[in-house]
C-alpha positions as CSV (number, residue, x, y, z in Angstrom):
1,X,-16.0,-11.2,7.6
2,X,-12.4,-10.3,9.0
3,X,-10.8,-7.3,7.0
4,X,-7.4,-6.0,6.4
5,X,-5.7,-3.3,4.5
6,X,-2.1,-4.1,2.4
7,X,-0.3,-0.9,2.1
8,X,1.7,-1.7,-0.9
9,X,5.3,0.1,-1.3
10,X,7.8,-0.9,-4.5
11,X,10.6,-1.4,-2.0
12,X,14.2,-1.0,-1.9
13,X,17.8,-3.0,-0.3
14,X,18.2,0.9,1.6
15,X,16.7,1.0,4.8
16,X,16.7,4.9,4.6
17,X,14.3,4.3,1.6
18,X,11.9,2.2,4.0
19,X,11.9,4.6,6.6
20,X,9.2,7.1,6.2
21,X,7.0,3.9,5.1
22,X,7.3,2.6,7.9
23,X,6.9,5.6,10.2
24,X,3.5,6.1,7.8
25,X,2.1,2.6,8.7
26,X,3.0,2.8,12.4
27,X,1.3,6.3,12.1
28,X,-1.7,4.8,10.9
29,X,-1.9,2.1,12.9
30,X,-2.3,3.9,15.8
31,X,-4.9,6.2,14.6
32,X,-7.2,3.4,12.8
33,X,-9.3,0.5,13.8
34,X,-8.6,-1.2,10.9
35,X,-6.0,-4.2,10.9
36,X,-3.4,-2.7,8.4
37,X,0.1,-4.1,7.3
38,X,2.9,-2.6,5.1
39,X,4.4,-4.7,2.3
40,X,6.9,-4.5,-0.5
41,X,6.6,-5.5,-4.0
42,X,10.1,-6.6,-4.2
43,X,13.4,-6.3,-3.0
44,X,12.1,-5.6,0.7
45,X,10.3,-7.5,3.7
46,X,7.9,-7.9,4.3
47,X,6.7,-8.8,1.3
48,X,3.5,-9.1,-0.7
49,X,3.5,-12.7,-0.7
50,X,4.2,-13.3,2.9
51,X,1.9,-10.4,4.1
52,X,-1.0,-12.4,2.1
53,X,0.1,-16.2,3.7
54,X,0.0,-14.7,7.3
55,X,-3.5,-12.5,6.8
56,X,-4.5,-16.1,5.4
57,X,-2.9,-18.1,8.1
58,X,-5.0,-15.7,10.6
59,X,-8.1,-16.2,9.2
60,X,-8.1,-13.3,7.4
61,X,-10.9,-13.3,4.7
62,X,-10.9,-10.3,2.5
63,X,-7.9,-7.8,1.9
64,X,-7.3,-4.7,0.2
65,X,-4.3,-3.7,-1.2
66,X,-3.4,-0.3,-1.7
67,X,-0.8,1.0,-3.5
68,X,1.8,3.7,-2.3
69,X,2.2,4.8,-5.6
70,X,2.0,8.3,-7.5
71,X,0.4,6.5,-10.5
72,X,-0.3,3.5,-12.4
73,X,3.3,2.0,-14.0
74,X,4.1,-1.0,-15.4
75,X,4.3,-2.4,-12.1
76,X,0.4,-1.8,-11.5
77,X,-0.7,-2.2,-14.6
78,X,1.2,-6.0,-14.9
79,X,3.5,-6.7,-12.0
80,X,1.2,-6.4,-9.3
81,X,-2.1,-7.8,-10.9
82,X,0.2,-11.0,-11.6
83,X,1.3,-11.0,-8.1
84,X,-2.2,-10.8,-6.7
85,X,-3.6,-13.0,-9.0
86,X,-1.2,-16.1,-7.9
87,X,-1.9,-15.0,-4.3
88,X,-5.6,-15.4,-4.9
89,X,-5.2,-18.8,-6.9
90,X,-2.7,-20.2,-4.0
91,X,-5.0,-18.2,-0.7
92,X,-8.4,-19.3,-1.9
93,X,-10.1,-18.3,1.1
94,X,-9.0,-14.9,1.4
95,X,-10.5,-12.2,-1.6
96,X,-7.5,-10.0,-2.6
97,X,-8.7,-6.3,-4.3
98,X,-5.8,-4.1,-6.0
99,X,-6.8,-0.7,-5.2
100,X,-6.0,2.2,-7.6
101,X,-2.7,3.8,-6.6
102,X,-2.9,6.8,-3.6
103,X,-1.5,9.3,-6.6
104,X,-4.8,9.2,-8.0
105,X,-7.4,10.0,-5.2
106,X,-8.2,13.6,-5.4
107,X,-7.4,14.1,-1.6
108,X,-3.9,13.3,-2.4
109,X,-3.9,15.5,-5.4
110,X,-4.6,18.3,-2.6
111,X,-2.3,17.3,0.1
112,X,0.8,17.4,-2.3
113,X,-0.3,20.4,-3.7
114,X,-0.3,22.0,-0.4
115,X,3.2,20.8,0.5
116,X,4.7,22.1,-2.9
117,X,2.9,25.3,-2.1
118,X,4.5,25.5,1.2
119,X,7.8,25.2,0.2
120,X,7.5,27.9,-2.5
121,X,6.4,30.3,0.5
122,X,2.9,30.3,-1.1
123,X,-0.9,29.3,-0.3
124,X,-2.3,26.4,-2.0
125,X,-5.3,27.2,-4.5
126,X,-8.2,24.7,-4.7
């Protein structure tokens, strides 16, 4: 079964505000075997629904998607279900997952704690 990973992003008209997302997916790209690919909720490209129709159009049969988000909004908790329910209903041969948003896994929990802690001059506690 072919695999791919969505790296979900709101998005934004300001290619500043794209930039580092970017720069993180080509980062990761490079240093994972996995076929990944970045997409925007809205207001960006590529987006969510033409990431899905070309992993679909390549054969693609399963994909994760994985939110760039601190936590679960209104957008995760309605906007992007919706979305990735009528991208499964119109790609019936690829499985779409929503993943929980990065902002919860305790490794990120750590990671930003660390930065904040560098910046105050101070060592991160576990």
């Amino acid at each position: 079964m072919s695999y791919a990973l969505i790296l979900l992003a709101h998005g934004s008209s300001d290619p500043n505000w794209r930039a580092p997302f970017e720069h993180f997916a080509k980062a990761l790209t490079e240093r994972l075997s996995t076929p990944l690919r970045l997409a925007y909720m809205e207001l960006s490209e590529p987006s969510l629904e033409s990431t899905v129709a070309e992993l679909a159009a390549a054969g693609v049969e399963r994909a994760e998607v994985l939110p760039l988000f601190f936590a679960a909004g209104r957008h995760l908790r309605r906007d992007v279900p919706g979305q990735v329910e009528a991208l499964t209903a119109a790609h019936p041969g690829l499985e779409l997952t929503l993943l929980s948003p990065v902002g919860e896994h305790p490794a990120f929990v750590e990671a930003l704690a660390a930065v904040v802690a560098e910046q105050a001059g101070e060592s991160a506690r576990s």
